[in-house]
NUVO-429761 format. One record per residue (C-alpha): residue number from 1; z, x, y; residue in one letter. Coordinates in nm, 4 decimals. Example, Ala and Ser with C-alpha at 12.3 -4.5 7.8 and 13.67 -1.06 7.14 Angstrom:
<nodes>
+-----+----------+----------+----------+--------+
: num :       pz :       px :       py : residu :
+-----+----------+----------+----------+--------+
:   1 :   0.7800 :   1.2300 :  -0.4500 :      A :
:   2 :   0.7140 :   1.3670 :  -0.1060 :      S :
+-----+----------+----------+----------+--------+
</nodes>
This chain:
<nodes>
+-----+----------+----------+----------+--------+
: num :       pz :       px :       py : residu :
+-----+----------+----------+----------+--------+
:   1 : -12.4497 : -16.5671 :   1.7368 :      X :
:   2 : -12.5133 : -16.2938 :   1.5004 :      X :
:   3 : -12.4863 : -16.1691 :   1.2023 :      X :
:   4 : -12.5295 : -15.8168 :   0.9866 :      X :
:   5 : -12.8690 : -15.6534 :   0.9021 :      X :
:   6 : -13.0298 : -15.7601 :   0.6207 :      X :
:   7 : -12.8919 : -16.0754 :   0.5108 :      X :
:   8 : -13.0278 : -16.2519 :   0.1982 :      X :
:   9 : -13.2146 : -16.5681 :   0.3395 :      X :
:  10 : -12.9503 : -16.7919 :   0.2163 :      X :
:  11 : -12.6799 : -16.6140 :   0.3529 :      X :
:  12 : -12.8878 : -16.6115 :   0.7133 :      X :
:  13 : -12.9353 : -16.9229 :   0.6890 :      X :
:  14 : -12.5025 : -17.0134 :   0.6566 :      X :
:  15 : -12.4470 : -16.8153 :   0.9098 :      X :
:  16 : -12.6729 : -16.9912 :   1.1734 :      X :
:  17 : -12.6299 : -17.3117 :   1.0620 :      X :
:  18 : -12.2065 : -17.2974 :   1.0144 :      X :
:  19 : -12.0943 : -17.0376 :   1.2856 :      X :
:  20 : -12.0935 : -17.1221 :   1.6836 :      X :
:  21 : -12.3433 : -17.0007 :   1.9295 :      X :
:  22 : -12.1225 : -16.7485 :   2.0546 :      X :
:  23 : -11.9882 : -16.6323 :   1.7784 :      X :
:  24 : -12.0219 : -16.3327 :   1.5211 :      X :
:  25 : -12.0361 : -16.2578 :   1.2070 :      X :
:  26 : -11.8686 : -15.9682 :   1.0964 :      X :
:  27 : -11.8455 : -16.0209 :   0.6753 :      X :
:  28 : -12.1194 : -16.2307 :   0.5026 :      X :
:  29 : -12.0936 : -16.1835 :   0.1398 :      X :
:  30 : -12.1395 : -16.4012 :  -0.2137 :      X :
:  31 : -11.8977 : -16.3103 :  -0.4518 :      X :
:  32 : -11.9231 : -16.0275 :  -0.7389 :      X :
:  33 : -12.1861 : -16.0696 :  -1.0418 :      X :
:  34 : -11.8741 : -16.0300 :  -1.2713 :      X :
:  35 : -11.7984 : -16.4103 :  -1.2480 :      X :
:  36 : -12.0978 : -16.4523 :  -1.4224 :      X :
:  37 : -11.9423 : -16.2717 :  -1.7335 :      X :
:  38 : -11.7574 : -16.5384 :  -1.9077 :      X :
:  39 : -12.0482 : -16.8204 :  -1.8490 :      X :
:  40 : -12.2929 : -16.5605 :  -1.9532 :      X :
:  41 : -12.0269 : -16.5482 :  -2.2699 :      X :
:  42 : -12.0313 : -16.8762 :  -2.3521 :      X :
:  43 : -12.4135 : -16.9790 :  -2.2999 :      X :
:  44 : -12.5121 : -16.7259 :  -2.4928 :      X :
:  45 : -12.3616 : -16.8422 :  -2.8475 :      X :
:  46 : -12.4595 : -17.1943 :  -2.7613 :      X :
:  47 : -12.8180 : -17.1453 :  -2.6602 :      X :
:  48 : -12.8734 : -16.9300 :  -2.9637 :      X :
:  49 : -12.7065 : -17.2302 :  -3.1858 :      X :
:  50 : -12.9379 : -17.5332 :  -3.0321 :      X :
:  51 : -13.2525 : -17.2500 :  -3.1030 :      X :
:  52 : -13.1498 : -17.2208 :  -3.4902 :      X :
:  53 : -13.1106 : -17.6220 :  -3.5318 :      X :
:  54 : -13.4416 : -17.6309 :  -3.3097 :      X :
:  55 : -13.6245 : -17.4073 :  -3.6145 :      X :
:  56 : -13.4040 : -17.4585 :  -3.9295 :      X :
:  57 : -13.6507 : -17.7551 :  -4.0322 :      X :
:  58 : -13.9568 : -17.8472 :  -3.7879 :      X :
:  59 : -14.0293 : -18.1110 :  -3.9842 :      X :
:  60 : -13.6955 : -18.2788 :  -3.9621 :      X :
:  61 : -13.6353 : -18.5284 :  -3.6324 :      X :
:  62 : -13.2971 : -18.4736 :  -3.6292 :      X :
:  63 : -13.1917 : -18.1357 :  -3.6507 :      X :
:  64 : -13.4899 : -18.0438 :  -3.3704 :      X :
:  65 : -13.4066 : -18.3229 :  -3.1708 :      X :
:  66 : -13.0303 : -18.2019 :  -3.1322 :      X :
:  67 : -13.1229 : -17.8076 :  -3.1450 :      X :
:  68 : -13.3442 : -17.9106 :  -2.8240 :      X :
:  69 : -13.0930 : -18.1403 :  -2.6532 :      X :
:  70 : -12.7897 : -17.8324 :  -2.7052 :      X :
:  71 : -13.0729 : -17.5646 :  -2.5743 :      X :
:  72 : -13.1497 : -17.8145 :  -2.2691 :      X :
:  73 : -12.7846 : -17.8919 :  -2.1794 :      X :
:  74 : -12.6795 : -17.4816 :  -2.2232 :      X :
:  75 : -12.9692 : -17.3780 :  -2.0218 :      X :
:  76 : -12.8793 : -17.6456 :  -1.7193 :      X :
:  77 : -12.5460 : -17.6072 :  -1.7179 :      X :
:  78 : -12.5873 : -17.2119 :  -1.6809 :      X :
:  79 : -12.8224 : -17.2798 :  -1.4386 :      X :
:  80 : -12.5694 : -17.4653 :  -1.2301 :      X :
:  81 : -12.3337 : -17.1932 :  -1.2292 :      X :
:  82 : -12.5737 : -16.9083 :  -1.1629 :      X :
:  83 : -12.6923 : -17.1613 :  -0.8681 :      X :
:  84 : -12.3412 : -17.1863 :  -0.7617 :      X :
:  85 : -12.2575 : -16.8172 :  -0.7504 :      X :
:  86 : -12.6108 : -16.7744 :  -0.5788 :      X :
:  87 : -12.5176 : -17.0253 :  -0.3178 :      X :
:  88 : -12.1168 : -16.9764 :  -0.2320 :      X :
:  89 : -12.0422 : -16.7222 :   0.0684 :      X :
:  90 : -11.7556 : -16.5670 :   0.1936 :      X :
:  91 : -11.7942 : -16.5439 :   0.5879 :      X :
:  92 : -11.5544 : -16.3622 :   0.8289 :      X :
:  93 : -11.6162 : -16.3951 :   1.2415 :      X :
:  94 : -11.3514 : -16.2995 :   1.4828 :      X :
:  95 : -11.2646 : -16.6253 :   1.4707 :      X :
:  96 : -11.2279 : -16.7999 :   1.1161 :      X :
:  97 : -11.2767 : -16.7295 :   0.7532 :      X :
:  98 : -11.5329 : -16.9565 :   0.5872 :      X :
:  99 : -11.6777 : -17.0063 :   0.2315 :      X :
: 100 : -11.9216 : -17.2186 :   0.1768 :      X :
: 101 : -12.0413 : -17.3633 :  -0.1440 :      X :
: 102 : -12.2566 : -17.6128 :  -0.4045 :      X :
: 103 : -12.5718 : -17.6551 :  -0.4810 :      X :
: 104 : -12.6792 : -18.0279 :  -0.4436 :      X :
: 105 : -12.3665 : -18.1144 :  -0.1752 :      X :
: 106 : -12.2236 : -17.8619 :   0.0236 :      X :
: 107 : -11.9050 : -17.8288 :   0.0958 :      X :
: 108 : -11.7758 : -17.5448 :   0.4183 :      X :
: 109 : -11.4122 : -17.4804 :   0.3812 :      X :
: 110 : -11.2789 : -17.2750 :   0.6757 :      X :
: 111 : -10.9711 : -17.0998 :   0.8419 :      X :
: 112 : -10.8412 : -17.0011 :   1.1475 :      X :
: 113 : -10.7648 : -16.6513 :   1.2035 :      X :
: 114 : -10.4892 : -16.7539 :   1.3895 :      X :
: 115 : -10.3262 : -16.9691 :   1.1599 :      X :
: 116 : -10.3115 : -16.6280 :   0.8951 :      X :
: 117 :  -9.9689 : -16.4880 :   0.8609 :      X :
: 118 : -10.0258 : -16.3039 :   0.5961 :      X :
: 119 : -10.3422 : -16.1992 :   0.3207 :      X :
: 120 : -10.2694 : -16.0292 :  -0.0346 :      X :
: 121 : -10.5119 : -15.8454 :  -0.1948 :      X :
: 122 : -10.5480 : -15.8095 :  -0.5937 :      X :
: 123 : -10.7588 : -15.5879 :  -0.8040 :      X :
: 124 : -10.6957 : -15.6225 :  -1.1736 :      X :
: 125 : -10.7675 : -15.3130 :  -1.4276 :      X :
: 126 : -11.1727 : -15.4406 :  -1.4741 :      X :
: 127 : -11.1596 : -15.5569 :  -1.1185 :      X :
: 128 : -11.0774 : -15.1513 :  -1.0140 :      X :
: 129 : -11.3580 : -15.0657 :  -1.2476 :      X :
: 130 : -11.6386 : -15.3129 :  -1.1733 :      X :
: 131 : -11.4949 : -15.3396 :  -0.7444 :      X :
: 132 : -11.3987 : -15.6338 :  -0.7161 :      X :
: 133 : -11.1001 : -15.8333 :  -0.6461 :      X :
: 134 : -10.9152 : -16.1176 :  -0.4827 :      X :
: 135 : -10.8252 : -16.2271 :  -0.1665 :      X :
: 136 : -10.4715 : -16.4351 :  -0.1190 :      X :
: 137 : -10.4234 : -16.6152 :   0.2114 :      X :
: 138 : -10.1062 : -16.7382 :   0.3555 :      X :
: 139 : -10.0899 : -16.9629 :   0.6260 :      X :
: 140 :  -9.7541 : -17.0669 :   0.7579 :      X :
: 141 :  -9.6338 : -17.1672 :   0.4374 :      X :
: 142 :  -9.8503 : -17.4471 :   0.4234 :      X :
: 143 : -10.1241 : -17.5041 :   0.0940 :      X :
: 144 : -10.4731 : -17.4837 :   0.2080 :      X :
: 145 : -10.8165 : -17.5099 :   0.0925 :      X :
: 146 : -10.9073 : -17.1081 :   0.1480 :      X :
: 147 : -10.5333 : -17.0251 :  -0.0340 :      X :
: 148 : -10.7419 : -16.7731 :  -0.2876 :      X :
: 149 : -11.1085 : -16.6589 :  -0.3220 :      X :
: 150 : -11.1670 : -16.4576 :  -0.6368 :      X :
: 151 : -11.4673 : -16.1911 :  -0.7288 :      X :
: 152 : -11.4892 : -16.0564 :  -0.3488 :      X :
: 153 : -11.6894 : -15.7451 :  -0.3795 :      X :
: 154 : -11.6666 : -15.3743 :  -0.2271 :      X :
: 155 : -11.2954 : -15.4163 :  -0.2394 :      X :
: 156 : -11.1531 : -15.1185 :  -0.0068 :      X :
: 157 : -11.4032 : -15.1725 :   0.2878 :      X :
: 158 : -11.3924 : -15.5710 :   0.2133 :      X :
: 159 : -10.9819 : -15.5432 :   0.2576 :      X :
: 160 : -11.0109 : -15.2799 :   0.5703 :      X :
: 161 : -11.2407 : -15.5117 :   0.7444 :      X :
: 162 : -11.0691 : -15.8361 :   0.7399 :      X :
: 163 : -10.7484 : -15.6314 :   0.7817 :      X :
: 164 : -10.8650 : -15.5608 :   1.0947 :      X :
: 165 : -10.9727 : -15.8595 :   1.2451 :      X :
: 166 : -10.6362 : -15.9643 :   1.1082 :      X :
: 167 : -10.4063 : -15.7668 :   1.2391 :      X :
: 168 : -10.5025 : -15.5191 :   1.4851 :      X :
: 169 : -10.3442 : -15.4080 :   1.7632 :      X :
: 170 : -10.6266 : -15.4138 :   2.0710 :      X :
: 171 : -10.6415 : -15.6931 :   2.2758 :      X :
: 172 : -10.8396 : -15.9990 :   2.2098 :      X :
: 173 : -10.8091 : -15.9761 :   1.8275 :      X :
: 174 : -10.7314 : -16.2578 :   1.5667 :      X :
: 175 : -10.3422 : -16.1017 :   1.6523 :      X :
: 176 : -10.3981 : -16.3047 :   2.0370 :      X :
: 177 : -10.5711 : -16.5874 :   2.1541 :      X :
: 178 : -10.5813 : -16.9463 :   2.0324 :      X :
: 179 : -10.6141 : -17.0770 :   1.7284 :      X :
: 180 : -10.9938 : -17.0678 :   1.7539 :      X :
: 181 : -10.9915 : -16.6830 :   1.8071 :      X :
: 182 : -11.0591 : -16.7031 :   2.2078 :      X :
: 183 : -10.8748 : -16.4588 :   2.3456 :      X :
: 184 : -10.5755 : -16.5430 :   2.6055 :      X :
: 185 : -10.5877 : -16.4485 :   3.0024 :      X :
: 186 : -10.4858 : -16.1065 :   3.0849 :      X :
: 187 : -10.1466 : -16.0847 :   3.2935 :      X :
: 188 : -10.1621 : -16.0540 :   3.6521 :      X :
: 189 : -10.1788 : -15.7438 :   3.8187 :      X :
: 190 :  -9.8445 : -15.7272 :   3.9997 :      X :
: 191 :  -9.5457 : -15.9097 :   3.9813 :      X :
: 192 :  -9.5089 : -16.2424 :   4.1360 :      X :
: 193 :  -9.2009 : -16.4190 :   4.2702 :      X :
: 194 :  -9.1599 : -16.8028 :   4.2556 :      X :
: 195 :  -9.3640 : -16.9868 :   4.5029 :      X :
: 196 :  -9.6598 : -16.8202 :   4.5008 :      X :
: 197 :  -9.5914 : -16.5066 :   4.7447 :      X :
: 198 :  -9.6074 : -16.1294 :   4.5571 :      X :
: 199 :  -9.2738 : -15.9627 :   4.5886 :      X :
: 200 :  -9.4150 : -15.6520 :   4.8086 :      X :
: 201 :  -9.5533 : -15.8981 :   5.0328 :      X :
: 202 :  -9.3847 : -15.8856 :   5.3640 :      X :
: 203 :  -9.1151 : -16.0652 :   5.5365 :      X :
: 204 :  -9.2478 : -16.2608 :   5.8120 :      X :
: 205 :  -9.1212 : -16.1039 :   6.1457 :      X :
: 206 :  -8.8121 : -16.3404 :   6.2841 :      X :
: 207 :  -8.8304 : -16.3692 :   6.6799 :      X :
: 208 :  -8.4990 : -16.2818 :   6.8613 :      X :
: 209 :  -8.3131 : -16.6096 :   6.9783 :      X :
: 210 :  -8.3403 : -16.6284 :   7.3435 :      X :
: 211 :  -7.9637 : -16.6513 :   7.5117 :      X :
+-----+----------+----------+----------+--------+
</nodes>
């Protein structure tokens, strides 16, 4: 197994623990800091709230008990998403797309290369500004858990890469094989007639009948 140069130790640590021995990583990636924008957006005016009850009136229970109870539950529950975003990867091998995720329990979600028939991929107007975008899978018609991933960063080389592994044309790619990604057994050299024998293979020689 192995993955790309200078992996965070998180991300390292994924990729050895949730991808086979023989098997590579080609993306390893955590989504864009831009899903941290509406979060950030909404912590922000509550934290600042739970700090004015906290000092309106220092001598009153009530107003600094609650100001310190809203800045405790804004600050965890940012926490938990910054954790989150920290935490979730997006992982590409020749074989299957994974993303793994949580904090406390986590949870691997993966997907045959194989099984892809065909990927969409999204940039909105701040997603062409900021580089990011999102990432629609289709697999046979059928719902699955890796159906979308939004905030994938360095969105033209993000798309070429998994493009490739995709759908390209040499042998042995995600295009051929099984639905694990190994590829299938070359043809055989020559043509071959039924029974075993090659068709430029001799005739054996027939003796004359004696009269």
């Amino acid at each position: 197994m192995s993955a790309p140069e200078g992996l965070p130790t998180r991300a390292a640590k994924d990729v050895r623990k949730y991808l086979l021995d023989d098997e590579d990583a080609v993306v390893v990636t955590r989504r864009h800091w831009a899903v941290l924008i509406v979060p950030t957006l909404k912590f922000l005016p509550v934290l600042l709230a739970g700090g004015w009850l906290l000092v309106l009136d220092p001598e009153n229970r009530v107003t600094s008990t609650v100001g310190m109870l809203v800045v405790l539950a804004a600050v965890l529950t940012y926490a938990l998403r910054v954790g989150e975003w920290w935490f979730r990867h997006f992982i590409v091998s020749r074989r299957r797309v994974l993303l793994t995720s949580g904090v406390i329990v986590r949870t691997v979600t993966l997907l045959p290369l194989r099984r892809i028939t065909d990927l969409t991929w999204k940039e909105t107007f701040f997603g062409q500004i900021l580089g990011y975008g999102t990432f629609r899978f289709e697999s046979a018609g059928q719902q699955q858990g890796l159906s979308e991933i939004t905030f994938l960063p360095r969105a033209g080389d993000l798309y070429r890469e998994v493009s490739g592994l995709l759908f390209g044309s040499d042998w042995g790619s995600a295009s051929s094989g099984d639905d694990e990604g190994n590829p299938e057994a070359p043809p055989p050299a020559g043509p071959v007639a039924t029974g075993g024998r090659r068709d430029t293979e001799p005739l054996p020689q027939i003796r004359p009948r004696e009269p």
